[in-house]
PDB file of N, CA, C, O and CB in Angstrom:
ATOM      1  N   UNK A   1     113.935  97.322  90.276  1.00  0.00           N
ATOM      2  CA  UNK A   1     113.073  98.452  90.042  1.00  0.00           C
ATOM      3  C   UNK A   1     113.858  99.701  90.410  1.00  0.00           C
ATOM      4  O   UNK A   1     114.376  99.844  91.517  1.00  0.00           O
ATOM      5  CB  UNK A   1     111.748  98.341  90.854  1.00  0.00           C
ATOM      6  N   UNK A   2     113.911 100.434  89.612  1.00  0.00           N
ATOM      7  CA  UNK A   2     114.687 102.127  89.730  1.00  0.00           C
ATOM      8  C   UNK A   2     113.502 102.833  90.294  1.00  0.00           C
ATOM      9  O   UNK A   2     112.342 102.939  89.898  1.00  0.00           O
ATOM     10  CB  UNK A   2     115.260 103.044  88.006  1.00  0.00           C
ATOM     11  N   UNK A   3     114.123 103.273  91.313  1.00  0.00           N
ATOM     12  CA  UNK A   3     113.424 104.396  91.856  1.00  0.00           C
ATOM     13  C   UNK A   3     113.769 106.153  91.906  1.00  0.00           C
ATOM     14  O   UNK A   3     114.806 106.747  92.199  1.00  0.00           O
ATOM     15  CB  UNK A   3     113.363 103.955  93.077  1.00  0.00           C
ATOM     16  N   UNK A   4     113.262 106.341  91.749  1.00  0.00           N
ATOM     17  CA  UNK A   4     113.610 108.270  91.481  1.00  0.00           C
ATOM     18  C   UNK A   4     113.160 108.725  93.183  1.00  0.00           C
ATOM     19  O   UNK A   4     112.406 108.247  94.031  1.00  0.00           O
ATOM     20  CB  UNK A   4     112.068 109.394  89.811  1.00  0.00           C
ATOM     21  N   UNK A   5     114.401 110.312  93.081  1.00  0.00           N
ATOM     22  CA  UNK A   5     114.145 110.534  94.217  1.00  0.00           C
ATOM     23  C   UNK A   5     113.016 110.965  94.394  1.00  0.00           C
ATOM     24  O   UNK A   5     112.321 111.663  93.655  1.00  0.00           O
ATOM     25  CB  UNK A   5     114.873 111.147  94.684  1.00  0.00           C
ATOM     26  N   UNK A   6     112.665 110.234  96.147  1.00  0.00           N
ATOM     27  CA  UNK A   6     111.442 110.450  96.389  1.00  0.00           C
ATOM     28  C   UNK A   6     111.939 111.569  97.484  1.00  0.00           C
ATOM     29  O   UNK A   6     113.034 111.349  98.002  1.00  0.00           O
ATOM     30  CB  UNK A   6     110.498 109.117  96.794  1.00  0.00           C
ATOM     31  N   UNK A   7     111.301 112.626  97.838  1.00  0.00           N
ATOM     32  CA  UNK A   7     110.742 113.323  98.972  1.00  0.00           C
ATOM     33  C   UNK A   7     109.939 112.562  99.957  1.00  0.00           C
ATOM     34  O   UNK A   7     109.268 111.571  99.667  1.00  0.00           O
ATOM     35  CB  UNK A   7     109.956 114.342  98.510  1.00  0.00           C
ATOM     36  N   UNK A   8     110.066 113.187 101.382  1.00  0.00           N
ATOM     37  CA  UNK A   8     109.820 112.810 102.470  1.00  0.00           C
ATOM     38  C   UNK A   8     108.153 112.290 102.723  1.00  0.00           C
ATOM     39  O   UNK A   8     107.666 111.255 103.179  1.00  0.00           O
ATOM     40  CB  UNK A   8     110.307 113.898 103.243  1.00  0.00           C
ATOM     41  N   UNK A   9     107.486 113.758 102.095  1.00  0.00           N
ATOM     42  CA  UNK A   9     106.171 113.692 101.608  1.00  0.00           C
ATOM     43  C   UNK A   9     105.608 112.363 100.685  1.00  0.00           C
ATOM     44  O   UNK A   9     104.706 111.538 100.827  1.00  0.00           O
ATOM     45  CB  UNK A   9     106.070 114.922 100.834  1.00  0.00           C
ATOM     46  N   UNK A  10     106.330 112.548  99.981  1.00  0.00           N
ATOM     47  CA  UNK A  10     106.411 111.438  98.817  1.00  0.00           C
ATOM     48  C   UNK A  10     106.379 110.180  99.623  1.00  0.00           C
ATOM     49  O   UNK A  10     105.268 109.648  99.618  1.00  0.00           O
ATOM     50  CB  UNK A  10     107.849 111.504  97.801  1.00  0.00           C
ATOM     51  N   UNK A  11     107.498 109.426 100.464  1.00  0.00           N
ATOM     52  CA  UNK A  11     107.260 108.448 101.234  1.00  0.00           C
ATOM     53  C   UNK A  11     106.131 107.927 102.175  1.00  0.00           C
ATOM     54  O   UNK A  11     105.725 106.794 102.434  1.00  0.00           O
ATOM     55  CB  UNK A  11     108.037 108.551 101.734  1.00  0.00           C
ATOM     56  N   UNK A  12     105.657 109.591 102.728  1.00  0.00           N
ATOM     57  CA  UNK A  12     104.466 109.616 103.683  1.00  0.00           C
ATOM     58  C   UNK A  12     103.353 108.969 103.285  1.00  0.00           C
ATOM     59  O   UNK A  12     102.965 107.990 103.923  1.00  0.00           O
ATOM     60  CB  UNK A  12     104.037 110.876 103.975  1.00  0.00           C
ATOM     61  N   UNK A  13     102.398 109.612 101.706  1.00  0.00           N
ATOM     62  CA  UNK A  13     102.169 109.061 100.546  1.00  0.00           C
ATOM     63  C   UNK A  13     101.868 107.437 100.297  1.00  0.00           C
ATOM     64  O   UNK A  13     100.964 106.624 100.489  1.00  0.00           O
ATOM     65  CB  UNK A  13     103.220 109.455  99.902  1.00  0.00           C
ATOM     66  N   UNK A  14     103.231 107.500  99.738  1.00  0.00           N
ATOM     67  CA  UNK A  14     103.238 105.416  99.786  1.00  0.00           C
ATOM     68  C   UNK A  14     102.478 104.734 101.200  1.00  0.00           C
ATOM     69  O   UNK A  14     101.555 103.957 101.445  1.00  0.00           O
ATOM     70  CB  UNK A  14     105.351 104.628  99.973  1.00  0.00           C
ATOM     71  N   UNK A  15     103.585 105.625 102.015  1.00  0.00           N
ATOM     72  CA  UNK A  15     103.045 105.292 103.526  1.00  0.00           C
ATOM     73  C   UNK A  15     101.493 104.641 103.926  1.00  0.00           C
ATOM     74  O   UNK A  15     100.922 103.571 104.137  1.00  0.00           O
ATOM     75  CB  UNK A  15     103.080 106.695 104.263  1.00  0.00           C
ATOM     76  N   UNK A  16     101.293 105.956 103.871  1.00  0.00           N
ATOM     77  CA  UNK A  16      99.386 106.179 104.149  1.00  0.00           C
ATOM     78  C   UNK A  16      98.649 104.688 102.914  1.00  0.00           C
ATOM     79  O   UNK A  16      97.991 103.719 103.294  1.00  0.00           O
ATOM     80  CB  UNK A  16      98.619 108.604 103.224  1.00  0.00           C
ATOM     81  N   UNK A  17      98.999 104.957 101.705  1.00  0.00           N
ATOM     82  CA  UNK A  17      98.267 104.261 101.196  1.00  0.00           C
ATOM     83  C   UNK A  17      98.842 102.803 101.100  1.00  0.00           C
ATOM     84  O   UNK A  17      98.104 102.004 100.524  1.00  0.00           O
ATOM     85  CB  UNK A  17      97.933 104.866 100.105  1.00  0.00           C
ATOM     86  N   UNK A  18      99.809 102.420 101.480  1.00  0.00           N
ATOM     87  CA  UNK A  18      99.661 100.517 101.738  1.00  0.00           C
ATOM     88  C   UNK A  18      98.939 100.432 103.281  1.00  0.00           C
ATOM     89  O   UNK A  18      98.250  99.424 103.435  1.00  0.00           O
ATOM     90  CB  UNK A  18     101.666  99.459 101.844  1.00  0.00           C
ATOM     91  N   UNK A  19      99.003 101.273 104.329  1.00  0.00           N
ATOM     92  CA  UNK A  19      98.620 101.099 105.678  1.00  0.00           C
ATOM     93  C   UNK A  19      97.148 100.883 105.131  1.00  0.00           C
ATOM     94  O   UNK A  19      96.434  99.985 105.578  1.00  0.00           O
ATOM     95  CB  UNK A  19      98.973 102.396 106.841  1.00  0.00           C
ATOM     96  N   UNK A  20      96.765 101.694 104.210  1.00  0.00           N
ATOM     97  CA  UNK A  20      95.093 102.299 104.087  1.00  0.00           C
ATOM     98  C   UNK A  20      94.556 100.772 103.494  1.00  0.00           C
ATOM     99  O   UNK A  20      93.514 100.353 103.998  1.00  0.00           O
ATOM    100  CB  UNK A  20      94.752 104.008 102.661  1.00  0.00           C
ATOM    101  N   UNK A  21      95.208  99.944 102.470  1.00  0.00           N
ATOM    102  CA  UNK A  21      95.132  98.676 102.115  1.00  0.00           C
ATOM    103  C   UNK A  21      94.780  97.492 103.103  1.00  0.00           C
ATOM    104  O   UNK A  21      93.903  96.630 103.163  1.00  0.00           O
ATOM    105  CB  UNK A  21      96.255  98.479 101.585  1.00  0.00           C
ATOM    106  N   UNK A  22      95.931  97.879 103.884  1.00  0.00           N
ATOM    107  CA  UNK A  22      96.029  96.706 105.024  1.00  0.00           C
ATOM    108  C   UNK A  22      94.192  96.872 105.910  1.00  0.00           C
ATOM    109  O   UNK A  22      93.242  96.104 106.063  1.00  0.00           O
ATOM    110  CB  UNK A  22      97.794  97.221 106.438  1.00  0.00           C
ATOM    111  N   UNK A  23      94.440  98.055 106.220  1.00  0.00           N
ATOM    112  CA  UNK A  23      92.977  98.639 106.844  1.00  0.00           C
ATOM    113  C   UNK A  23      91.747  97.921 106.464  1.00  0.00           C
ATOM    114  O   UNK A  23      91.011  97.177 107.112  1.00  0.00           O
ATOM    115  CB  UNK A  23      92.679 100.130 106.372  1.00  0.00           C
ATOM    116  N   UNK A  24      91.710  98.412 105.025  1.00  0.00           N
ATOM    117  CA  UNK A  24      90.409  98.038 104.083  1.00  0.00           C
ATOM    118  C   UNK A  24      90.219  96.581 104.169  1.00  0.00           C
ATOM    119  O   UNK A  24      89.137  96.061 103.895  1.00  0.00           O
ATOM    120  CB  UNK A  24      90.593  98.444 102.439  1.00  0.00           C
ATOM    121  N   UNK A  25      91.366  95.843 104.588  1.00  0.00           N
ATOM    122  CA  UNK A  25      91.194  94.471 104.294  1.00  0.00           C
ATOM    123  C   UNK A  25      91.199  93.647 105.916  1.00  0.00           C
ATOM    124  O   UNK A  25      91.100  92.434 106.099  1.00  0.00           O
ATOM    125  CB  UNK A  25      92.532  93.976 103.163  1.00  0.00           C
ATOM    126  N   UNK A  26      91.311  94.465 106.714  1.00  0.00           N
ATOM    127  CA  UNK A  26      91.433  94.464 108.191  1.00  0.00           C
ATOM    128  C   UNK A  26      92.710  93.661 108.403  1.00  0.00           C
ATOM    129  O   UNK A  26      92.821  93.148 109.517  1.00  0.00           O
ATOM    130  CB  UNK A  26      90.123  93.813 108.972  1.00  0.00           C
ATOM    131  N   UNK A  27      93.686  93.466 107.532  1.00  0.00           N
ATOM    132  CA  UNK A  27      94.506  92.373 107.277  1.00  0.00           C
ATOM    133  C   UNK A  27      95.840  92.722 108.644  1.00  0.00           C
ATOM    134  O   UNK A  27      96.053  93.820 109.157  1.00  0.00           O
ATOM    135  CB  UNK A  27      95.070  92.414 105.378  1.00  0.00           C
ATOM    136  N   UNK A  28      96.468  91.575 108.916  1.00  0.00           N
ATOM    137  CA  UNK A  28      97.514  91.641 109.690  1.00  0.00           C
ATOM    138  C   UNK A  28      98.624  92.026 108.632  1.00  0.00           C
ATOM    139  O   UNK A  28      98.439  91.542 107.516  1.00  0.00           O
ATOM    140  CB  UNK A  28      97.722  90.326 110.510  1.00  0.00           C
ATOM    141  N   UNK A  29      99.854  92.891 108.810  1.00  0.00           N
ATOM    142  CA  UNK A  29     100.852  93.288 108.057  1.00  0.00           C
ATOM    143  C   UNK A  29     101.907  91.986 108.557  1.00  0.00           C
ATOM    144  O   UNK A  29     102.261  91.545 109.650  1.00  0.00           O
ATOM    145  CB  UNK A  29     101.304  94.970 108.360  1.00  0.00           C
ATOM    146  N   UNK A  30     102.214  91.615 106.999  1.00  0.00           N
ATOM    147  CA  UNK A  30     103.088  90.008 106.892  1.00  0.00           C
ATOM    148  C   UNK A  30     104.103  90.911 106.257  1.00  0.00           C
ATOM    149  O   UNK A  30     104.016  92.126 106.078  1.00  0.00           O
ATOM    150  CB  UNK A  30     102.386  88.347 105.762  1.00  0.00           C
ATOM    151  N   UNK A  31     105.491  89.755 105.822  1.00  0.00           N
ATOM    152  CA  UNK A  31     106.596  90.551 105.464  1.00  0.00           C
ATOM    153  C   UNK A  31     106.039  90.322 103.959  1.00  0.00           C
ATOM    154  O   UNK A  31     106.212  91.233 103.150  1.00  0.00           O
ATOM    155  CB  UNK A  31     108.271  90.043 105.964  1.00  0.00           C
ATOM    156  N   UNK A  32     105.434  89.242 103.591  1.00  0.00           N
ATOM    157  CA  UNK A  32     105.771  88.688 102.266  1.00  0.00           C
ATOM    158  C   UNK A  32     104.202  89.681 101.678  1.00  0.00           C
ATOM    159  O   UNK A  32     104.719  90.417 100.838  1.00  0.00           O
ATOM    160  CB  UNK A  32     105.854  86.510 102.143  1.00  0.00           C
ATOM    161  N   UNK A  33     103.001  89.965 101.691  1.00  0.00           N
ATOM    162  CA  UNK A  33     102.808  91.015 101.823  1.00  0.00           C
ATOM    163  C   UNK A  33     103.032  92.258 101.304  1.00  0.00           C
ATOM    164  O   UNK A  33     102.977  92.853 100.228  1.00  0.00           O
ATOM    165  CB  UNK A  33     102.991  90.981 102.454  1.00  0.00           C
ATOM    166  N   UNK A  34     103.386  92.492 102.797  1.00  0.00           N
ATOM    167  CA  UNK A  34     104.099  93.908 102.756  1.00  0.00           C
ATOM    168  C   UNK A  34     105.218  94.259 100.971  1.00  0.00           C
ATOM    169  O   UNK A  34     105.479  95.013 100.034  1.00  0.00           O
ATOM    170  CB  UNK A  34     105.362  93.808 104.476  1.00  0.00           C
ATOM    171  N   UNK A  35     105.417  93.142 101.571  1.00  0.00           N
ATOM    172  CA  UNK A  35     106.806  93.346 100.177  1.00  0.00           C
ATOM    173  C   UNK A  35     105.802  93.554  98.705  1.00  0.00           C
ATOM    174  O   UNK A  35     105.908  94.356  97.776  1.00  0.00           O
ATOM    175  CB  UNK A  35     108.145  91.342  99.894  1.00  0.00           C
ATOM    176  N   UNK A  36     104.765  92.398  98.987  1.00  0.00           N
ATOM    177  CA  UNK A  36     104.161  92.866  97.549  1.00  0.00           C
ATOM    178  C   UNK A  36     103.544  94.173  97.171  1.00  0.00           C
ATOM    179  O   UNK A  36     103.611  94.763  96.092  1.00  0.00           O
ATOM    180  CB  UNK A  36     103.159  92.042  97.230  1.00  0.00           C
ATOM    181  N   UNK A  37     102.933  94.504  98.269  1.00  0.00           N
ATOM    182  CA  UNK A  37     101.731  95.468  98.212  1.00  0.00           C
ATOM    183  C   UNK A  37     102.832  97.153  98.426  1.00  0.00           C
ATOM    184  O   UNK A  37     102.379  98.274  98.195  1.00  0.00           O
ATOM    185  CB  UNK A  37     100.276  94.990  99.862  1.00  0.00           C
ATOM    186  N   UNK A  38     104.231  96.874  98.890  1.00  0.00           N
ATOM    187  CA  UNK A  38     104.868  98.381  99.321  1.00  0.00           C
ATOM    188  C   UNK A  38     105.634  98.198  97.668  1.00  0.00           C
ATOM    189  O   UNK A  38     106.531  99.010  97.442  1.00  0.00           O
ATOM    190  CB  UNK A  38     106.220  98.529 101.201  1.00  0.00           C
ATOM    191  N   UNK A  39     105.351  97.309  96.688  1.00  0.00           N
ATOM    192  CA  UNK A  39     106.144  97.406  95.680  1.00  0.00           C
ATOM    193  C   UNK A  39     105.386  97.912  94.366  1.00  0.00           C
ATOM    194  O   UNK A  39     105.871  98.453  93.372  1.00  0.00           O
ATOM    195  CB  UNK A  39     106.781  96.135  95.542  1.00  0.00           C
ATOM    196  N   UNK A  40     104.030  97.573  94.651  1.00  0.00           N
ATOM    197  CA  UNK A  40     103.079  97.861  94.324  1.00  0.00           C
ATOM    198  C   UNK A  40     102.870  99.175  94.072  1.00  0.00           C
ATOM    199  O   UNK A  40     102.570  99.399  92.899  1.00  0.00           O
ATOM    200  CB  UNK A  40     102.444  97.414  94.967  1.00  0.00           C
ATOM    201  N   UNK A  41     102.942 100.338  94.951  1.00  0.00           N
ATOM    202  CA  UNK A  41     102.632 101.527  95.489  1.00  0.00           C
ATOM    203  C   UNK A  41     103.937 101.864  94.733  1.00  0.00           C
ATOM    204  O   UNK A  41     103.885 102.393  93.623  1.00  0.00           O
ATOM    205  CB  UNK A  41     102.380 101.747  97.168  1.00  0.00           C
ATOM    206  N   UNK A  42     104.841 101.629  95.196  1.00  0.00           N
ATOM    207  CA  UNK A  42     106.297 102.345  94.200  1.00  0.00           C
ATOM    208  C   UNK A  42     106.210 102.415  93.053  1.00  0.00           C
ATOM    209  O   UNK A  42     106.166 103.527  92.527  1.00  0.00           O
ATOM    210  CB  UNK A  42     107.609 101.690  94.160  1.00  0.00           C
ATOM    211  N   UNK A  43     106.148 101.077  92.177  1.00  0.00           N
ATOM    212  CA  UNK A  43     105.636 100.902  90.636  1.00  0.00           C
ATOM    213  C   UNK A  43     104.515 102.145  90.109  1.00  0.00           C
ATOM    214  O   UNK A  43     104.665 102.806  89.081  1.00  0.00           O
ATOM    215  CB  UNK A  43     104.781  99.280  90.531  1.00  0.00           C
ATOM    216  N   UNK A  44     103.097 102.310  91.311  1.00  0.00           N
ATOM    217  CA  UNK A  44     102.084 103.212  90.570  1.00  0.00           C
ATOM    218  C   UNK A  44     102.495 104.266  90.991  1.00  0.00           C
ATOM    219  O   UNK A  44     101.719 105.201  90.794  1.00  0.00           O
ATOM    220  CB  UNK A  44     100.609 103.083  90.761  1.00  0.00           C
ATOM    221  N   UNK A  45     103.499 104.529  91.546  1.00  0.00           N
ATOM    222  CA  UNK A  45     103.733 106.189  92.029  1.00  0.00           C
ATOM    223  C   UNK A  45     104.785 106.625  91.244  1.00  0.00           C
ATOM    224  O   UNK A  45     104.943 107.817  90.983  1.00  0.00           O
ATOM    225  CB  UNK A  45     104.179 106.493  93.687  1.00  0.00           C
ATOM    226  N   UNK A  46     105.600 105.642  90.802  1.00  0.00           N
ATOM    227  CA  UNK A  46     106.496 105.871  89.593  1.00  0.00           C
ATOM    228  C   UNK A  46     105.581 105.668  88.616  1.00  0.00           C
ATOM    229  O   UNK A  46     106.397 105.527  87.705  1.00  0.00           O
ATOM    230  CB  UNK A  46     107.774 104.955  89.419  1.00  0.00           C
ATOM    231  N   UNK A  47     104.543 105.543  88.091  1.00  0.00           N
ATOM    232  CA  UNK A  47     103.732 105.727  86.638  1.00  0.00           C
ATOM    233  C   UNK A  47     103.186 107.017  86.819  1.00  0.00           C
ATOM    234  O   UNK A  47     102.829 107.247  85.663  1.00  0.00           O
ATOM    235  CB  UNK A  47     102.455 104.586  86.265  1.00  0.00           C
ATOM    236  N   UNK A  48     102.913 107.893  87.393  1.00  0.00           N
ATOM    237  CA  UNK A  48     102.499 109.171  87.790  1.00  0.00           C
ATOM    238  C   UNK A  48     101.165 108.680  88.979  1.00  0.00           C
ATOM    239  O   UNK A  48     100.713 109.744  89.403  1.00  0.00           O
ATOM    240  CB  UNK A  48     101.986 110.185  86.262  1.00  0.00           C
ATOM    241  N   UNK A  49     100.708 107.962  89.378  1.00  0.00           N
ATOM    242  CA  UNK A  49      99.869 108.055  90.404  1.00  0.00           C
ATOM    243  C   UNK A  49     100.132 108.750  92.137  1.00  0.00           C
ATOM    244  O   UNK A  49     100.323 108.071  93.146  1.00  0.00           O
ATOM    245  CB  UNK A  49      99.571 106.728  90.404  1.00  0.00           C
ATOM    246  N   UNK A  50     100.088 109.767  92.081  1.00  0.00           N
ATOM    247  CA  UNK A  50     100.522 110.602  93.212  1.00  0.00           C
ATOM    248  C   UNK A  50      99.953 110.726  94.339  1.00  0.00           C
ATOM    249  O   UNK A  50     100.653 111.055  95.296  1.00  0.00           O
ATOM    250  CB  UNK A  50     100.611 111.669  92.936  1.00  0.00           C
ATOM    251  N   UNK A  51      98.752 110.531  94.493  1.00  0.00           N
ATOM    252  CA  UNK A  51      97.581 110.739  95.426  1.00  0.00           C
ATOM    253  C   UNK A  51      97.397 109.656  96.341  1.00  0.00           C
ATOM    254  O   UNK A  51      97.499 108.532  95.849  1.00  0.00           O
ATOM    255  CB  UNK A  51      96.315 110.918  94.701  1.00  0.00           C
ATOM    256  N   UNK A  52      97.120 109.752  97.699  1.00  0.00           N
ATOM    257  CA  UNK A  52      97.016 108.770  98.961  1.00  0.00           C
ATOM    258  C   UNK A  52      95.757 108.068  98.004  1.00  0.00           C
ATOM    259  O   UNK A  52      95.994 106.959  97.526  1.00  0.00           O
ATOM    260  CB  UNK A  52      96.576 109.576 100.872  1.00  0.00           C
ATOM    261  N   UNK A  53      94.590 108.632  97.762  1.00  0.00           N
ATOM    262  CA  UNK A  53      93.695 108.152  96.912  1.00  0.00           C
ATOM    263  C   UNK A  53      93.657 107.390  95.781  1.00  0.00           C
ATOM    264  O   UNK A  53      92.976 106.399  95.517  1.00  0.00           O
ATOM    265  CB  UNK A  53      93.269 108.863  96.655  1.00  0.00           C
ATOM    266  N   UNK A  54      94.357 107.895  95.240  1.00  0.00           N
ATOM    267  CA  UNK A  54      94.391 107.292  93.982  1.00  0.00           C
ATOM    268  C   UNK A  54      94.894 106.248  93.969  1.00  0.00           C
ATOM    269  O   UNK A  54      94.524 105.363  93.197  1.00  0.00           O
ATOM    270  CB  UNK A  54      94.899 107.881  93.119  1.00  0.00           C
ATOM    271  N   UNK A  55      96.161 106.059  95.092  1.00  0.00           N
ATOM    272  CA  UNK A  55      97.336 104.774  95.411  1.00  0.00           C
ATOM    273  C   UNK A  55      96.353 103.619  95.810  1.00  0.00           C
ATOM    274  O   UNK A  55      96.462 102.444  95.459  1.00  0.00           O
ATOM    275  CB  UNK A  55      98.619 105.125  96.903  1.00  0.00           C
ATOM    276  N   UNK A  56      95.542 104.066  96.468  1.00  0.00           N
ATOM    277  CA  UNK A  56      94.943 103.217  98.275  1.00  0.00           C
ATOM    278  C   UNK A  56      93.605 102.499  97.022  1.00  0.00           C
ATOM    279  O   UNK A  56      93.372 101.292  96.954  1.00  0.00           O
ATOM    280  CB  UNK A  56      93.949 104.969 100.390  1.00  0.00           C
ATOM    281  N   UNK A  57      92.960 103.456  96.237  1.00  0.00           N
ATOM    282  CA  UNK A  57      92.127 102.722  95.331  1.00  0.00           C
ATOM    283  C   UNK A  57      92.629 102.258  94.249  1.00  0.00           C
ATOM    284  O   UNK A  57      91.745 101.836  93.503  1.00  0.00           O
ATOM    285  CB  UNK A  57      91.165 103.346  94.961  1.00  0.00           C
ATOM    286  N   UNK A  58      93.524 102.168  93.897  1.00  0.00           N
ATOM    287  CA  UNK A  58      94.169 100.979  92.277  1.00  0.00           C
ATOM    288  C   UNK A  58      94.484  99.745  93.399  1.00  0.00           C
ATOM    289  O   UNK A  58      93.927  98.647  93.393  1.00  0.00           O
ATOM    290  CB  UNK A  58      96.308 101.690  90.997  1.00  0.00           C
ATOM    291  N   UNK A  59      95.474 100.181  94.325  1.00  0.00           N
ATOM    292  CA  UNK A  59      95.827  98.603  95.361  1.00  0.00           C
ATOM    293  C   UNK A  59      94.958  97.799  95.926  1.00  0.00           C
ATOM    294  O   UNK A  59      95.128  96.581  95.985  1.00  0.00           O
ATOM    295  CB  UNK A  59      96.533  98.782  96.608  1.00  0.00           C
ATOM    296  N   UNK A  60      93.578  98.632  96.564  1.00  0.00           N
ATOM    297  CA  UNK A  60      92.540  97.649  96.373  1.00  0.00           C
ATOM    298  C   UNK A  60      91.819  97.453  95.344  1.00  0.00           C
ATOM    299  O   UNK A  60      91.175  96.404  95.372  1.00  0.00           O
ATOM    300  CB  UNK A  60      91.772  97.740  97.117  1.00  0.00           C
ATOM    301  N   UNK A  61      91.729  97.948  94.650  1.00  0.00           N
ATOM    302  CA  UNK A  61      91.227  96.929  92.951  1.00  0.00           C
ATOM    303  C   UNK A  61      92.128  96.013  92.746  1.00  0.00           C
ATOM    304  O   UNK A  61      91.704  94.861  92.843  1.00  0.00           O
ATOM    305  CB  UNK A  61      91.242  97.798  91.293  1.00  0.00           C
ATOM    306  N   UNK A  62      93.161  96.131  92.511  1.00  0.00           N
ATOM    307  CA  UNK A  62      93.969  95.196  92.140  1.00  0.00           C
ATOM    308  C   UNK A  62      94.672  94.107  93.041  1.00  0.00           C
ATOM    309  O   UNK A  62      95.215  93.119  92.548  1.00  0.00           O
ATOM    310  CB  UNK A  62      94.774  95.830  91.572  1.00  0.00           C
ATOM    311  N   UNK A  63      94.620  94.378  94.507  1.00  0.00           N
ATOM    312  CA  UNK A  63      95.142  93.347  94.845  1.00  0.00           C
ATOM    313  C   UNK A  63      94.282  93.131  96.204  1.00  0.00           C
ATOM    314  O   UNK A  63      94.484  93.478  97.367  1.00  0.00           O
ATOM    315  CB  UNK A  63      96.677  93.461  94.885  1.00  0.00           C
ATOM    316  N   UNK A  64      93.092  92.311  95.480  1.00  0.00           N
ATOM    317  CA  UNK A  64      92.168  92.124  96.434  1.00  0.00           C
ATOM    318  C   UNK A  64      92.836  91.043  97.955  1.00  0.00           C
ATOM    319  O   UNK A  64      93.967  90.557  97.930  1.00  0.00           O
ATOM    320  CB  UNK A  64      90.848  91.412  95.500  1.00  0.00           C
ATOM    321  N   UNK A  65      91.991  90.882  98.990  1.00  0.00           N
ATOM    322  CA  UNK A  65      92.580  90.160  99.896  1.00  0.00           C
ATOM    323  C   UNK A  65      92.457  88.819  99.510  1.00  0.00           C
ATOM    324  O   UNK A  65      91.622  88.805  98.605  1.00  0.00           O
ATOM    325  CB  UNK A  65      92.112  90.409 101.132  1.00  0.00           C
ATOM    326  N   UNK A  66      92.770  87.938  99.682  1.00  0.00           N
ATOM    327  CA  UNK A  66      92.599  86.135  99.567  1.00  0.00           C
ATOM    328  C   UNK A  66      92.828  85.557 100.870  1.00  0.00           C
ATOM    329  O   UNK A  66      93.869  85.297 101.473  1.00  0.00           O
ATOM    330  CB  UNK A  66      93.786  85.309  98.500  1.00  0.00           C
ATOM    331  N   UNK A  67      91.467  85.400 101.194  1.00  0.00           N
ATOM    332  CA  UNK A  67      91.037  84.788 102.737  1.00  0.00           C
ATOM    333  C   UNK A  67      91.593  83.471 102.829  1.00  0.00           C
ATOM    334  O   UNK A  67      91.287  82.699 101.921  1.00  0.00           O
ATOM    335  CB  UNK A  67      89.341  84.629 103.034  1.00  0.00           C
ATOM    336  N   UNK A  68      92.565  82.935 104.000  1.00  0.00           N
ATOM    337  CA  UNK A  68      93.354  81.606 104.235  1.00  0.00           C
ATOM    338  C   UNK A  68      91.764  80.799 104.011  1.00  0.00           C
ATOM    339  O   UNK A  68      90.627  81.122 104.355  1.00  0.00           O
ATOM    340  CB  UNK A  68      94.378  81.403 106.090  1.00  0.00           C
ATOM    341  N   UNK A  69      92.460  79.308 103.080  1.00  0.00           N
ATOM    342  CA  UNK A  69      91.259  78.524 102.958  1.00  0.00           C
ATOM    343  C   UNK A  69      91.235  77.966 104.992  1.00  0.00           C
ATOM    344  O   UNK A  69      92.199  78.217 105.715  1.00  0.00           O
ATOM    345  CB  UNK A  69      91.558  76.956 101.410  1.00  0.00           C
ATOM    346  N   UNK A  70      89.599  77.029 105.664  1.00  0.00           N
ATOM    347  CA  UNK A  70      89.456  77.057 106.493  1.00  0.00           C
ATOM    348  C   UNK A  70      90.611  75.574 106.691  1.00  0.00           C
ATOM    349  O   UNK A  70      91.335  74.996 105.879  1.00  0.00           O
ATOM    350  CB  UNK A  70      88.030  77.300 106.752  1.00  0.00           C
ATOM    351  N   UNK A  71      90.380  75.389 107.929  1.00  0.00           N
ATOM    352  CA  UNK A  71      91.568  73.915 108.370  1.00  0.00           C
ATOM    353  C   UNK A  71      90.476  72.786 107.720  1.00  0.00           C
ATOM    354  O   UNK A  71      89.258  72.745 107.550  1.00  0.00           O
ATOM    355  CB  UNK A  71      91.984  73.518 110.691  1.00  0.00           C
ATOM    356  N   UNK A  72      91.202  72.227 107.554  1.00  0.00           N
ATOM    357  CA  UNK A  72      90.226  70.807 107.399  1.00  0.00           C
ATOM    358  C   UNK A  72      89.236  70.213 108.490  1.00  0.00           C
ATOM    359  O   UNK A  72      89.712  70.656 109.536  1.00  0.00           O
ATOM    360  CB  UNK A  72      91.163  69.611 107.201  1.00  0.00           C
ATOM    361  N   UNK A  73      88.368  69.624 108.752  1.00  0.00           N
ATOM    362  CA  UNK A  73      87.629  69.415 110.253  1.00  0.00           C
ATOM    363  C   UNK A  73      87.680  68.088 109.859  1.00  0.00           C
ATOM    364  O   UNK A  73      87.398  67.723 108.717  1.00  0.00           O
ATOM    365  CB  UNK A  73      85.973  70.139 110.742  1.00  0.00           C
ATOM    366  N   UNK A  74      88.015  67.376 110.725  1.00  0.00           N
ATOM    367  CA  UNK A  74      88.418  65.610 111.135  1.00  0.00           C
ATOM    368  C   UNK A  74      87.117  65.333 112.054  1.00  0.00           C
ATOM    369  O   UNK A  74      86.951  64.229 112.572  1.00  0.00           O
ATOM    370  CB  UNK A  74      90.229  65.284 112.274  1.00  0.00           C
TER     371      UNK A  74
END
């Protein structure tokens, strides 16, 4: 994935809105994750999506949480 230069702001941005994800979903930050959801935010911020808002609501539409199934009970 090519990325264009981003500004500092610009990073802050991405920033705020995968944290704001993790939040919404009360989720613990994993690497594997992280990797999807901070690649996520790059991709829509490189399509023109600019806004902490706008980022933080396409990532939760689109990449809802998926709750671990429970353990088995013996």
């Amino acid at each position: 994935m090519l990325v264009t230069s981003v500004q500092e702001t610009e990073w802050a941005v991405l920033s705020l809105s995968v944290q704001s994800w993790f939040r919404h979903y009360k989720a613990k930050p994993d690497d594997k994750t992280s990797e999807i959801i901070c690649s996520a935010a790059i991709d829509l911020f490189n399509r023109g999506h600019r806004t902490q808002e706008e980022l933080t609501s396409i990532l939760i539409a689109r990449f809802p949480l998926i709750a671990p199934a429970p353990a088995a009970l013996h």
